[in-house]
N, CA, C and O atoms as a Tinker XYZ file with bonds, in Angstrom:
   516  protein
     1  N     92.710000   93.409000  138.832000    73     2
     2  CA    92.116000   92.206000  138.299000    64     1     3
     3  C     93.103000   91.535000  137.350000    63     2     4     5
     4  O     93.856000   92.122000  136.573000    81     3
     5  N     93.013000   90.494000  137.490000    73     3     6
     6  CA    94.033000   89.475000  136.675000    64     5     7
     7  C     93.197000   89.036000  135.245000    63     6     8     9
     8  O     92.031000   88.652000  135.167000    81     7
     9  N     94.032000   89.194000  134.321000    73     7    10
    10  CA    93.414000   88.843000  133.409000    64     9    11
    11  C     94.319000   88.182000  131.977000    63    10    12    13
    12  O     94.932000   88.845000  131.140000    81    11
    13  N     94.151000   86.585000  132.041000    73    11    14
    14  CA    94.588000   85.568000  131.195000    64    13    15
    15  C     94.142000   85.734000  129.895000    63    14    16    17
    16  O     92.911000   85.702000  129.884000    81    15
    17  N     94.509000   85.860000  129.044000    73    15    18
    18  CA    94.155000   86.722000  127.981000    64    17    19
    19  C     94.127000   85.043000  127.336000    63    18    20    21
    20  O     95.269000   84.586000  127.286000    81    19
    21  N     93.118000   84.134000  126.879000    73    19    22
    22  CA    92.867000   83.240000  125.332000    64    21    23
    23  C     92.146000   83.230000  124.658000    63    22    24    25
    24  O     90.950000   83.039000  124.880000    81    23
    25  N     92.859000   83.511000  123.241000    73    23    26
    26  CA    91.759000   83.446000  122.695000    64    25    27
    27  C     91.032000   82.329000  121.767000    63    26    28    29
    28  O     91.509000   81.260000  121.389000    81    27
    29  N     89.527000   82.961000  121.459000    73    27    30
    30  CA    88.507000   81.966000  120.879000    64    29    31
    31  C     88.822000   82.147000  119.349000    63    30    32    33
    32  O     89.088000   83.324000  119.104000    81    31
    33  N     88.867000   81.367000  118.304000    73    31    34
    34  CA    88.877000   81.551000  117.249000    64    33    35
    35  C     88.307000   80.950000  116.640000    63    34    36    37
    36  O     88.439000   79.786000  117.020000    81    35
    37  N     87.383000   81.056000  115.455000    73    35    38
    38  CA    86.679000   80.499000  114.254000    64    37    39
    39  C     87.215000   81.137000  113.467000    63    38    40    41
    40  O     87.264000   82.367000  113.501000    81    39
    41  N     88.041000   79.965000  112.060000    73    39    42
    42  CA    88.994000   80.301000  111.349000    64    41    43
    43  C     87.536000   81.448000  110.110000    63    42    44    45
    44  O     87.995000   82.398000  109.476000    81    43
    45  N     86.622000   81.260000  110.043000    73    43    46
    46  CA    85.357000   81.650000  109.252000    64    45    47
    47  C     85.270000   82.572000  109.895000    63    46    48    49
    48  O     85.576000   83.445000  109.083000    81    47
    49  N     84.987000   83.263000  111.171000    73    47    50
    50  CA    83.926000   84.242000  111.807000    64    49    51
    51  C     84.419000   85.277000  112.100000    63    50    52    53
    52  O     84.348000   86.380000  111.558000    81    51
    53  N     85.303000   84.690000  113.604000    73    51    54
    54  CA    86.424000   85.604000  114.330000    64    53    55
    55  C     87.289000   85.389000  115.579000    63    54    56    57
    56  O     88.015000   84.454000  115.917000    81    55
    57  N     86.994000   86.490000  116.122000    73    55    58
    58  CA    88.296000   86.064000  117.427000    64    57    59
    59  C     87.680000   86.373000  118.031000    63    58    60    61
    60  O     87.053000   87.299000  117.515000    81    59
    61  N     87.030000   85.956000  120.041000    73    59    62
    62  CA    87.071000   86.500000  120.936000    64    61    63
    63  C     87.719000   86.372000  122.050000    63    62    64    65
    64  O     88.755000   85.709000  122.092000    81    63
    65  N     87.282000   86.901000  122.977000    73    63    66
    66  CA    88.393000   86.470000  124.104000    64    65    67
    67  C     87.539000   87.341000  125.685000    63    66    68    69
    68  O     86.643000   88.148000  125.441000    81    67
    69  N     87.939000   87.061000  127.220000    73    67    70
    70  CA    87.752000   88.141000  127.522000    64    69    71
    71  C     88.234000   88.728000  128.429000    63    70    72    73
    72  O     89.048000   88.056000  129.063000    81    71
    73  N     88.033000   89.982000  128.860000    73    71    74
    74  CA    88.814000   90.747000  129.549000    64    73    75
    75  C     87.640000   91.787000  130.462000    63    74    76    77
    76  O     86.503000   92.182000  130.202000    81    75
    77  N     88.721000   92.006000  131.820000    73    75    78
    78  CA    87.391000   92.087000  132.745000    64    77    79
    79  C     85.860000   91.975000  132.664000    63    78    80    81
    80  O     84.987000   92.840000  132.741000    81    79
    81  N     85.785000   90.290000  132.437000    73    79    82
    82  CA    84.703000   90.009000  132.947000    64    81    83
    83  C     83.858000   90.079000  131.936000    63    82    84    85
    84  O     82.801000   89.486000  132.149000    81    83
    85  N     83.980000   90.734000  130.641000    73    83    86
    86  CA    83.200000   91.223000  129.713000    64    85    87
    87  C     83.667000   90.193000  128.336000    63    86    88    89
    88  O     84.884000   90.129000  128.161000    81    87
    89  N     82.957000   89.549000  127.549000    73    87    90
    90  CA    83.786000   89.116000  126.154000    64    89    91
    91  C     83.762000   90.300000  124.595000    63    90    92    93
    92  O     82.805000   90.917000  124.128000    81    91
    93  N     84.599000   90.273000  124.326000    73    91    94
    94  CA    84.991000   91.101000  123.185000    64    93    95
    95  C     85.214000   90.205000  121.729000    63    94    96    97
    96  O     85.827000   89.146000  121.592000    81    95
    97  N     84.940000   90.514000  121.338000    73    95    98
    98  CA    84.433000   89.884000  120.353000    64    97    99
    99  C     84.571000   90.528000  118.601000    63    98   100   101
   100  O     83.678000   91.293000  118.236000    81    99
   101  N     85.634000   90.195000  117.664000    73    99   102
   102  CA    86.065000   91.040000  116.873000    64   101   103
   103  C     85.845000   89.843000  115.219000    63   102   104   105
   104  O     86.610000   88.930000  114.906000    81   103
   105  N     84.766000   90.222000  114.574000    73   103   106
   106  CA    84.729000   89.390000  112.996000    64   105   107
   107  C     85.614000   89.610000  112.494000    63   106   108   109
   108  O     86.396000   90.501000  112.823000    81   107
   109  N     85.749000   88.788000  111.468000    73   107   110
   110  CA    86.562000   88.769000  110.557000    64   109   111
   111  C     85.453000   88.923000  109.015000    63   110   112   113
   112  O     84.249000   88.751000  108.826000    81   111
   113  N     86.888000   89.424000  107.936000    73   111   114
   114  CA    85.697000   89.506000  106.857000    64   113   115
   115  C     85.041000   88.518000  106.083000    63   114   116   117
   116  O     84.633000   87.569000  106.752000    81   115
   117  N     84.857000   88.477000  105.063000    73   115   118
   118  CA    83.992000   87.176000  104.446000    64   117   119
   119  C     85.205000   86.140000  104.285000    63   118   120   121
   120  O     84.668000   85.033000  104.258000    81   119
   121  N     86.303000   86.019000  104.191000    73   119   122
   122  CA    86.920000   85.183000  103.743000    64   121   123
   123  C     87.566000   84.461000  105.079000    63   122   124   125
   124  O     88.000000   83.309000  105.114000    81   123
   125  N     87.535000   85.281000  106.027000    73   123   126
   126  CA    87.764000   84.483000  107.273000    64   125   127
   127  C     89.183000   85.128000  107.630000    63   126   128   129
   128  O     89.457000   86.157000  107.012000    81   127
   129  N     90.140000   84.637000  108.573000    73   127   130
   130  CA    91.328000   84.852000  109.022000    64   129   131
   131  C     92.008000   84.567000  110.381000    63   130   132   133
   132  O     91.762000   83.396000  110.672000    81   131
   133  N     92.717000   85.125000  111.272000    73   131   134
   134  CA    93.514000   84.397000  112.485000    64   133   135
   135  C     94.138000   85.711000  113.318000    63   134   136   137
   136  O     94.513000   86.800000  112.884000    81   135
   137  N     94.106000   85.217000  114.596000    73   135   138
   138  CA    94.148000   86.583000  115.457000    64   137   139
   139  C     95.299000   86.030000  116.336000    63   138   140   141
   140  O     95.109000   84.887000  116.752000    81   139
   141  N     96.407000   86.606000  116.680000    73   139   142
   142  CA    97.416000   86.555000  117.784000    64   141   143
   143  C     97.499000   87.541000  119.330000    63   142   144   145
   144  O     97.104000   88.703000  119.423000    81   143
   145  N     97.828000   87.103000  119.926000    73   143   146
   146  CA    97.673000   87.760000  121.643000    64   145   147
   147  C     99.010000   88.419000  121.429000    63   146   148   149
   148  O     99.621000   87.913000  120.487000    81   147
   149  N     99.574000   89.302000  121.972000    73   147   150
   150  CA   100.733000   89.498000  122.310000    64   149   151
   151  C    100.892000   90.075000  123.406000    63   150   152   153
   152  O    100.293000   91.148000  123.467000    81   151
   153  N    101.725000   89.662000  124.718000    73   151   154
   154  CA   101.676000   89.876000  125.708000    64   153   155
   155  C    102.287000   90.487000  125.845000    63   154   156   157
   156  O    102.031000   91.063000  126.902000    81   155
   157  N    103.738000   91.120000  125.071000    73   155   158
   158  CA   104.301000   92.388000  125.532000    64   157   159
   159  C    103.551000   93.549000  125.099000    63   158   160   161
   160  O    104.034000   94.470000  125.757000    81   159
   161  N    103.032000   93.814000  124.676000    73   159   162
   162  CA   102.022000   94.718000  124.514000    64   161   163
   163  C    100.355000   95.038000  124.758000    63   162   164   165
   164  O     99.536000   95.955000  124.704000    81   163
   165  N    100.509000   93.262000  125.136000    73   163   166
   166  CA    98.615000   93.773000  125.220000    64   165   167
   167  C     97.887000   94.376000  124.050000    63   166   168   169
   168  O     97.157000   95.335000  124.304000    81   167
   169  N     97.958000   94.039000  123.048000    73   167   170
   170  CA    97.264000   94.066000  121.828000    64   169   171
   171  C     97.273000   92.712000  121.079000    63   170   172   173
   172  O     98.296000   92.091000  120.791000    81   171
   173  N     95.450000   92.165000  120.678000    73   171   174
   174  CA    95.276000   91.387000  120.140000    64   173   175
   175  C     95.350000   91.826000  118.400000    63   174   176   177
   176  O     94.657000   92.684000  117.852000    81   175
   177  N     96.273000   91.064000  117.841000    73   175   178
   178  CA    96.573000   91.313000  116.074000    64   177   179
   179  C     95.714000   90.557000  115.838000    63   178   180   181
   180  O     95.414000   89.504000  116.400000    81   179
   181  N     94.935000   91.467000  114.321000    73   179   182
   182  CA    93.432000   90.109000  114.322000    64   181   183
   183  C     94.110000   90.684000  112.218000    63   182   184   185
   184  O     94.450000   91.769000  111.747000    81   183
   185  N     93.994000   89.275000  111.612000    73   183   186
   186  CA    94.575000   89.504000  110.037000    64   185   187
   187  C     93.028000   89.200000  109.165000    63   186   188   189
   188  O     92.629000   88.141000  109.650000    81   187
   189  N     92.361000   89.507000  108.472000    73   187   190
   190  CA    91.432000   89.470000  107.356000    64   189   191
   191  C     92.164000   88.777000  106.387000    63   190   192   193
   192  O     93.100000   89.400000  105.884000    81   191
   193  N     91.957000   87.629000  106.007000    73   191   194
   194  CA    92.426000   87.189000  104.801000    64   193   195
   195  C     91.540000   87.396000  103.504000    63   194   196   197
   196  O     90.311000   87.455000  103.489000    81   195
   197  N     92.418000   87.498000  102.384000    73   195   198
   198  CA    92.161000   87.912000  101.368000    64   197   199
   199  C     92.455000   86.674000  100.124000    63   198   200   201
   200  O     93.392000   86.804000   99.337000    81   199
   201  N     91.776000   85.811000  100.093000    73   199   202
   202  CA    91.716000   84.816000   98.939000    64   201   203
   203  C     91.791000   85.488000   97.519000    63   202   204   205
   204  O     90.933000   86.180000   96.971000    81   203
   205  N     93.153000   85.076000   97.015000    73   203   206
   206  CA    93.229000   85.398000   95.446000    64   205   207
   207  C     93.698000   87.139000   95.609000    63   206   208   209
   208  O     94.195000   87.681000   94.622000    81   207
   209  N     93.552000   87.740000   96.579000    73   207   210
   210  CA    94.096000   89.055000   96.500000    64   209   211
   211  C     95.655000   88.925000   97.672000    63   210   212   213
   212  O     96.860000   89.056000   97.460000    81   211
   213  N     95.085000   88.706000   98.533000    73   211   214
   214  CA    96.565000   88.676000   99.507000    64   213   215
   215  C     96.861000   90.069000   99.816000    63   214   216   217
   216  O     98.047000   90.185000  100.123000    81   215
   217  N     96.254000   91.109000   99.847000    73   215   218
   218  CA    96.594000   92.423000  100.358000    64   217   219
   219  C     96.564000   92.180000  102.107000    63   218   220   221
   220  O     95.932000   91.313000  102.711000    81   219
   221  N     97.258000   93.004000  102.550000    73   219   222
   222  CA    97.284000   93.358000  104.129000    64   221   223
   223  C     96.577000   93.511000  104.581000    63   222   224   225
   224  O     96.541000   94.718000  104.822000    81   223
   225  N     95.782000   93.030000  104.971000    73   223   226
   226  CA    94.775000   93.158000  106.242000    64   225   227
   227  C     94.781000   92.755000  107.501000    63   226   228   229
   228  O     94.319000   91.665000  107.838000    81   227
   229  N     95.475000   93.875000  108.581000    73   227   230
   230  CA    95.629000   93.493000  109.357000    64   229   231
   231  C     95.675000   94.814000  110.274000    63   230   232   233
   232  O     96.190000   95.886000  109.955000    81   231
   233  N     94.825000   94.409000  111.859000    73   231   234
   234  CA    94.640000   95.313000  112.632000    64   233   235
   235  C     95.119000   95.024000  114.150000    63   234   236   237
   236  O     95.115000   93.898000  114.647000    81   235
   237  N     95.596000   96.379000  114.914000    73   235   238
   238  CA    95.772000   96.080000  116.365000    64   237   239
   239  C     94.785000   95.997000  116.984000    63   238   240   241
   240  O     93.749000   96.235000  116.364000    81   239
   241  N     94.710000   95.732000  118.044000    73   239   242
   242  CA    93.028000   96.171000  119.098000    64   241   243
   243  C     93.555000   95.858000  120.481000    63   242   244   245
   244  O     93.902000   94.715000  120.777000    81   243
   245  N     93.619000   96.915000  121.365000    73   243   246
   246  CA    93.229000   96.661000  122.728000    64   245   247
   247  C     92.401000   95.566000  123.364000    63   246   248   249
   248  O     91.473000   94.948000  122.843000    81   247
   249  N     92.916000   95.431000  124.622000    73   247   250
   250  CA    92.146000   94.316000  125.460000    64   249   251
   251  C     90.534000   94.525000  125.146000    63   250   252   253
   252  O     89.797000   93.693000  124.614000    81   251
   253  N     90.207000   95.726000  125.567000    73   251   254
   254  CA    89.005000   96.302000  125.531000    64   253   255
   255  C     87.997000   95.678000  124.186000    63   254   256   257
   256  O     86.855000   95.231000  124.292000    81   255
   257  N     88.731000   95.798000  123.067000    73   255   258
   258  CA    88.340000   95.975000  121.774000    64   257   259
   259  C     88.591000   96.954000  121.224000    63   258   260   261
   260  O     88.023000   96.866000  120.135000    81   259
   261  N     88.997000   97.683000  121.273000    73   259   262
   262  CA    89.368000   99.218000  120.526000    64   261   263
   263  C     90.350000   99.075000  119.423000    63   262   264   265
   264  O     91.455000   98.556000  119.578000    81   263
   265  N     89.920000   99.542000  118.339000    73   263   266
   266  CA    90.808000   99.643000  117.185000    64   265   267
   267  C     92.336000  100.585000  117.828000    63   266   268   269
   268  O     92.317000  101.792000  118.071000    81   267
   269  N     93.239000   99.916000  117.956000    73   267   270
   270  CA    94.612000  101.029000  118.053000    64   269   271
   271  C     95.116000  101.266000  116.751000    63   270   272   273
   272  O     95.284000  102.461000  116.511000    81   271
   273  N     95.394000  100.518000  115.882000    73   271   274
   274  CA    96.172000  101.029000  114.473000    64   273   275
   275  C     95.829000   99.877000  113.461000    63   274   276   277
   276  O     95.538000   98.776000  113.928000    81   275
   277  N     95.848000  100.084000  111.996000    73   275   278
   278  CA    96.538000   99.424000  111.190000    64   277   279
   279  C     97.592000   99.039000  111.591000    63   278   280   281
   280  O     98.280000   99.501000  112.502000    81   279
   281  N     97.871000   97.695000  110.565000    73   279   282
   282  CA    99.289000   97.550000  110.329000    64   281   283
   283  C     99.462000   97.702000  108.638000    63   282   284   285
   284  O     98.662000   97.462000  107.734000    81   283
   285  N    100.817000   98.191000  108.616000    73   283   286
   286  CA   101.061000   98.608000  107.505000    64   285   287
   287  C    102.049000   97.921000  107.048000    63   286   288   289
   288  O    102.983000   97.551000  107.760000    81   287
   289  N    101.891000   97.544000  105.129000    73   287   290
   290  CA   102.696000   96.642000  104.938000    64   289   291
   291  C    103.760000   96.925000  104.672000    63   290   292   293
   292  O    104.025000   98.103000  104.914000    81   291
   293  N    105.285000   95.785000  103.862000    73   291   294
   294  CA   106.223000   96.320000  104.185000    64   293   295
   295  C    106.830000   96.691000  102.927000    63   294   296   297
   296  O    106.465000   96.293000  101.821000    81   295
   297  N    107.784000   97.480000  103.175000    73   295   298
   298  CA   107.915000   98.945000  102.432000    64   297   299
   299  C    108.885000   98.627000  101.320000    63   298   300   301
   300  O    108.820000   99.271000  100.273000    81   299
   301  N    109.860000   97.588000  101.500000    73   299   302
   302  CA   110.845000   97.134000  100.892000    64   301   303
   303  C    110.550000   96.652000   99.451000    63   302   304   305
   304  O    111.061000   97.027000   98.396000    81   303
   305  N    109.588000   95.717000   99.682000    73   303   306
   306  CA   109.268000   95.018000   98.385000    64   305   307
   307  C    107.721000   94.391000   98.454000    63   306   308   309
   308  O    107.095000   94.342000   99.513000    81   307
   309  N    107.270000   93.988000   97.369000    73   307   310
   310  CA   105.743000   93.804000   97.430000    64   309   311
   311  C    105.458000   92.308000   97.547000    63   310   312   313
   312  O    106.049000   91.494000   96.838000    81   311
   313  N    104.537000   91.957000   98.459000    73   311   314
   314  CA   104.412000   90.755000   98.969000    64   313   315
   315  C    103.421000   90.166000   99.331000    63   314   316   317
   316  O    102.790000   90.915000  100.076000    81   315
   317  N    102.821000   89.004000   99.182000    73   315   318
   318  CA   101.747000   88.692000   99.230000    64   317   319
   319  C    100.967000   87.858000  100.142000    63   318   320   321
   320  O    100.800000   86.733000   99.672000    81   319
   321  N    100.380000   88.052000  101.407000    73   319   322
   322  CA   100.243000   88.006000  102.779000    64   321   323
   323  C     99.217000   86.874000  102.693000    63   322   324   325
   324  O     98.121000   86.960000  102.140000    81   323
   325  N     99.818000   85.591000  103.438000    73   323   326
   326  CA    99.150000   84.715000  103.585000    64   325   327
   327  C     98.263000   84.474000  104.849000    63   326   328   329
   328  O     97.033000   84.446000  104.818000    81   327
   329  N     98.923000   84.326000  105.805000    73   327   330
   330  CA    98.291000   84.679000  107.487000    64   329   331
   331  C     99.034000   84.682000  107.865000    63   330   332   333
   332  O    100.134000   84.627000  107.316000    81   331
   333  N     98.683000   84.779000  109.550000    73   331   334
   334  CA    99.195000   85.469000  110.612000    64   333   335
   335  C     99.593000   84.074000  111.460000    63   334   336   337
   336  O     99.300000   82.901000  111.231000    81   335
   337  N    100.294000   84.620000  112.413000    73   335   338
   338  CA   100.876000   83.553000  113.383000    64   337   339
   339  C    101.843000   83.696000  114.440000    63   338   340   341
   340  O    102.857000   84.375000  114.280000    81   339
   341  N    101.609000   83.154000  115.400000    73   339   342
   342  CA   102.769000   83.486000  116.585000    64   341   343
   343  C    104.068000   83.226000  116.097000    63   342   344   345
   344  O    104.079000   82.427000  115.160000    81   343
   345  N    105.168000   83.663000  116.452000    73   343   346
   346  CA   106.400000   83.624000  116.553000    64   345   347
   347  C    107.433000   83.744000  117.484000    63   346   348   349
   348  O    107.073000   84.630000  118.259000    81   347
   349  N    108.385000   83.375000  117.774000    73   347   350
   350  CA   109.752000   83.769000  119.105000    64   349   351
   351  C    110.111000   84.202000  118.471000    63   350   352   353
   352  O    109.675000   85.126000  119.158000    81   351
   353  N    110.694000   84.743000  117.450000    73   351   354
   354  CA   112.008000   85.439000  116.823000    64   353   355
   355  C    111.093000   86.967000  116.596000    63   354   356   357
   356  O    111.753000   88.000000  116.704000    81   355
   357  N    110.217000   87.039000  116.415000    73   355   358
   358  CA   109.723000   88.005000  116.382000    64   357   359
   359  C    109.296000   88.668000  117.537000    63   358   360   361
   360  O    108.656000   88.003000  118.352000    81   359
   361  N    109.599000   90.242000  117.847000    73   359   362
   362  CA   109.561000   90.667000  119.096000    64   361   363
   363  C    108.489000   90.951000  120.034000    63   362   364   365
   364  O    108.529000   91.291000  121.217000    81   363
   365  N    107.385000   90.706000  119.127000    73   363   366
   366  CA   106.010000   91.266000  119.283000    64   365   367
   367  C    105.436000   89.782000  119.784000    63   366   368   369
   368  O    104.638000   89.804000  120.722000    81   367
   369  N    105.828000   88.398000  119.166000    73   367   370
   370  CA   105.934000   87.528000  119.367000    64   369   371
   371  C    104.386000   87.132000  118.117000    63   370   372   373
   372  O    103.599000   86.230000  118.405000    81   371
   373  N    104.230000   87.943000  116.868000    73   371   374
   374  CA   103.602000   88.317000  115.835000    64   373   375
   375  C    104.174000   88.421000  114.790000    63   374   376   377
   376  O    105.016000   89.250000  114.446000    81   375
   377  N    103.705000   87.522000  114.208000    73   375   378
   378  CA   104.356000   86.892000  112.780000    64   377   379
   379  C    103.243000   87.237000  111.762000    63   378   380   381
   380  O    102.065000   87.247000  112.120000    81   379
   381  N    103.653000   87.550000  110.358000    73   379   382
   382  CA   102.859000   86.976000  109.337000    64   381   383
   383  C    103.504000   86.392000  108.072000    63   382   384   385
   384  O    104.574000   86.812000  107.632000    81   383
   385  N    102.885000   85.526000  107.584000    73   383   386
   386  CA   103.763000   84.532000  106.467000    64   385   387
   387  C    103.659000   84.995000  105.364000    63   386   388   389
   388  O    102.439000   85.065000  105.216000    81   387
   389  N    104.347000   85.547000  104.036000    73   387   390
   390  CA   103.673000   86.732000  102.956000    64   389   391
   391  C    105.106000   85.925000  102.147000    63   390   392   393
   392  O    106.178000   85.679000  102.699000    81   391
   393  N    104.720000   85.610000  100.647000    73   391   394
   394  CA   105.681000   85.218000   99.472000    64   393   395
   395  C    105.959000   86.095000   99.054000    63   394   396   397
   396  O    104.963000   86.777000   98.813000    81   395
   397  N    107.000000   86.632000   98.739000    73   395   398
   398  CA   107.725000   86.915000   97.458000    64   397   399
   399  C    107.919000   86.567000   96.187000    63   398   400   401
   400  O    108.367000   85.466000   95.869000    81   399
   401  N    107.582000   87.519000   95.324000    73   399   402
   402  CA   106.999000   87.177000   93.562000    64   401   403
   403  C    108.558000   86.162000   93.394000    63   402   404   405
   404  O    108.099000   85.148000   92.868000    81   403
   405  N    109.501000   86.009000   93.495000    73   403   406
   406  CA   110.706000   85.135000   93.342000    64   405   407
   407  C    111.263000   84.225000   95.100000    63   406   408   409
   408  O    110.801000   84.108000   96.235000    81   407
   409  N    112.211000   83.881000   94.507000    73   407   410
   410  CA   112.553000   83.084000   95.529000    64   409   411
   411  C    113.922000   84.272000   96.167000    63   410   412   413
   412  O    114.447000   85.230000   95.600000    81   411
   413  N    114.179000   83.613000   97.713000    73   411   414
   414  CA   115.141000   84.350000   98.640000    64   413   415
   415  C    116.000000   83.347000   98.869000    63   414   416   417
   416  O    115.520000   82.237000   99.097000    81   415
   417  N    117.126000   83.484000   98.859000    73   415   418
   418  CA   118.026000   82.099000   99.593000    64   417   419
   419  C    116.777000   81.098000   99.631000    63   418   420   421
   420  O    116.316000   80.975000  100.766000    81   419
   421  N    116.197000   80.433000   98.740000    73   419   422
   422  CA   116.063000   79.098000   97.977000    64   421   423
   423  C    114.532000   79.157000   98.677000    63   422   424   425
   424  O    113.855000   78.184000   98.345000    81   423
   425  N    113.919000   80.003000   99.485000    73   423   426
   426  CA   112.717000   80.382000   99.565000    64   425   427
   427  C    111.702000   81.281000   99.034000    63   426   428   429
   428  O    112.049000   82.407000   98.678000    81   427
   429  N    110.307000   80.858000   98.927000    73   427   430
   430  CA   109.601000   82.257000   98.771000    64   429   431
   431  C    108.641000   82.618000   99.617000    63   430   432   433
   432  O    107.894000   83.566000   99.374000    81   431
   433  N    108.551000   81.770000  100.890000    73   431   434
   434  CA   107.397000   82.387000  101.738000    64   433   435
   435  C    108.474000   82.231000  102.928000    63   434   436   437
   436  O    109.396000   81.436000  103.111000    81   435
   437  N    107.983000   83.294000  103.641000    73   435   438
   438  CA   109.337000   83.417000  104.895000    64   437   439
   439  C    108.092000   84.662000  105.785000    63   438   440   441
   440  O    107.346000   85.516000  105.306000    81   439
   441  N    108.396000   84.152000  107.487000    73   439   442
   442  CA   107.721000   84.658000  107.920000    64   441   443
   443  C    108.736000   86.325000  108.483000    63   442   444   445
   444  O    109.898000   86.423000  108.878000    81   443
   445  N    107.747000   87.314000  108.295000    73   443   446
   446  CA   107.992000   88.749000  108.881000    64   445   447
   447  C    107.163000   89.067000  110.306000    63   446   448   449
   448  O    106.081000   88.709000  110.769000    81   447
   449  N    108.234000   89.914000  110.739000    73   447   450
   450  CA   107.795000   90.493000  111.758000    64   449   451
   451  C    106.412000   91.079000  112.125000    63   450   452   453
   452  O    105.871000   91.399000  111.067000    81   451
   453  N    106.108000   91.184000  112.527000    73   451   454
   454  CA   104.746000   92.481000  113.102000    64   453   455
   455  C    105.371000   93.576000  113.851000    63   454   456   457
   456  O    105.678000   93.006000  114.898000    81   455
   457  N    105.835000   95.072000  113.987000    73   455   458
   458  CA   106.264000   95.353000  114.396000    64   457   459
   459  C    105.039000   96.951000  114.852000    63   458   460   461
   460  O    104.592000   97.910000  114.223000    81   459
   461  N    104.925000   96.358000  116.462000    73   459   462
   462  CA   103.570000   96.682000  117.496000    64   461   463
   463  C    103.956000   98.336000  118.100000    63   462   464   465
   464  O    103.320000   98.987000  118.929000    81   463
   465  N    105.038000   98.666000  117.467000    73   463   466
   466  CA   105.272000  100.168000  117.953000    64   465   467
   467  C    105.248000  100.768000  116.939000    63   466   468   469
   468  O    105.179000  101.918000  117.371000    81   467
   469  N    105.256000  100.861000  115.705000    73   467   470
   470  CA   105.536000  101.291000  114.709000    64   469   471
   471  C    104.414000  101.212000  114.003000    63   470   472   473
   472  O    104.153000  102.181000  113.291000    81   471
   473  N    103.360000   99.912000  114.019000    73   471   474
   474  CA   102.534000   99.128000  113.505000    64   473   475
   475  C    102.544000   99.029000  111.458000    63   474   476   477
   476  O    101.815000   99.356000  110.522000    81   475
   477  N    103.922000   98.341000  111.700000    73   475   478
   478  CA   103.935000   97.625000  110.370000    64   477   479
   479  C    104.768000   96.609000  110.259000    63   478   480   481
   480  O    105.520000   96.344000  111.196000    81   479
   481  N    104.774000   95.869000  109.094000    73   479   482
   482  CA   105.654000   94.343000  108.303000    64   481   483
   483  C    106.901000   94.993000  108.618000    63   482   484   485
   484  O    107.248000   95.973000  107.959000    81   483
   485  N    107.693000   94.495000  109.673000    73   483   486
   486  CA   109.350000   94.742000  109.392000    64   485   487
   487  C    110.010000   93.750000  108.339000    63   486   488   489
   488  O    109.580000   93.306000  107.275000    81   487
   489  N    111.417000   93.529000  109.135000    73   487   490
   490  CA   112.166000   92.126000  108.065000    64   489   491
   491  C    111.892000   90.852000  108.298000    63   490   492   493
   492  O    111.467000   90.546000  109.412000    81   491
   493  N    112.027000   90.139000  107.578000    73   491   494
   494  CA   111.710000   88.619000  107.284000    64   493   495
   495  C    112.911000   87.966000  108.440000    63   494   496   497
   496  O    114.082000   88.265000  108.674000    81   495
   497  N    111.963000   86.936000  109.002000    73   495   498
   498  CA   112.770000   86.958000  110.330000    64   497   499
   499  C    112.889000   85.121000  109.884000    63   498   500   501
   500  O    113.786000   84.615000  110.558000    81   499
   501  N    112.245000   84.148000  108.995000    73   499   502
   502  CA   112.542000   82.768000  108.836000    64   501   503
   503  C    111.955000   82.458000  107.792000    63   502   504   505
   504  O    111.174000   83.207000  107.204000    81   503
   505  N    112.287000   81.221000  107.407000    73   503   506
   506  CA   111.482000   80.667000  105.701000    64   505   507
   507  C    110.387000   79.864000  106.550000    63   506   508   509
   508  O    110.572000   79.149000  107.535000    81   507
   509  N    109.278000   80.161000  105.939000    73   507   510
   510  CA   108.081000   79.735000  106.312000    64   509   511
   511  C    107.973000   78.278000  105.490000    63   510   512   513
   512  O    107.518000   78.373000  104.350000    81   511
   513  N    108.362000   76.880000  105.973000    73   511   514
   514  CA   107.966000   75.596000  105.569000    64   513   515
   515  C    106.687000   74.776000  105.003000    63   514   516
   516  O    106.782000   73.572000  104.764000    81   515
């Protein structure tokens, strides 16, 4: 069975989408948030945003719906996670946009990787505009 993976999003509610034939269907928490497809892997990244906190919240899930992993944040330095978003430079083709308490080469929000084998924040792959 062929299956075109798009998804539904309410920036408030959640993400669905569906897959054989069935819709899956994944909330988000009270504050709302944004979900990415990634087709080299076949895992939908779904992010919980966190107003005024900015902690990581962010999960894998199978076509199915199945929780596969956290993602875990990144290890280097502490950062404060705005949302999520597709990307090309990123391999997963899973981005998330997170500031830095200072500025980087004349930025402070720059988007990082998602990295879908490992399931965590790799390196900062562009300055988020």
């Amino acid at each position: 069975m062929i299956n075109n993976i798009f998804l539904e999003q309410d920036i408030n509610a959640g993400v669905g989408w569906f897959f054989n034939n069935k819709r899956i269907y994944i909330s988000y928490g009270n504050e709302g948030g944004g979900g990415v497809y990634s087709e080299k892997y076949k895992l939908v990244v779904i992010m919980n945003y966190k107003k005024e906190m900015y902690n990581l919240d962010m999960k894998a899930y199978s076509l199915d719906g199945k929780l596969v992993s956290e993602i875990k944040p990144y290890e280097k330095d502490s950062l404060e996670y705005i949302y999520i978003t597709s990307h090309g430079y990123s391999k997963s083709n899973v981005a998330v946009v997170a500031e830095y308490k200072e500025y980087r080469d004349g930025f402070s929000q720059w988007h990082f990787e998602v990295d879908l084998v490992n399931f965590k924040i790799t390196k900062n792959i562009s300055p988020a505009y």
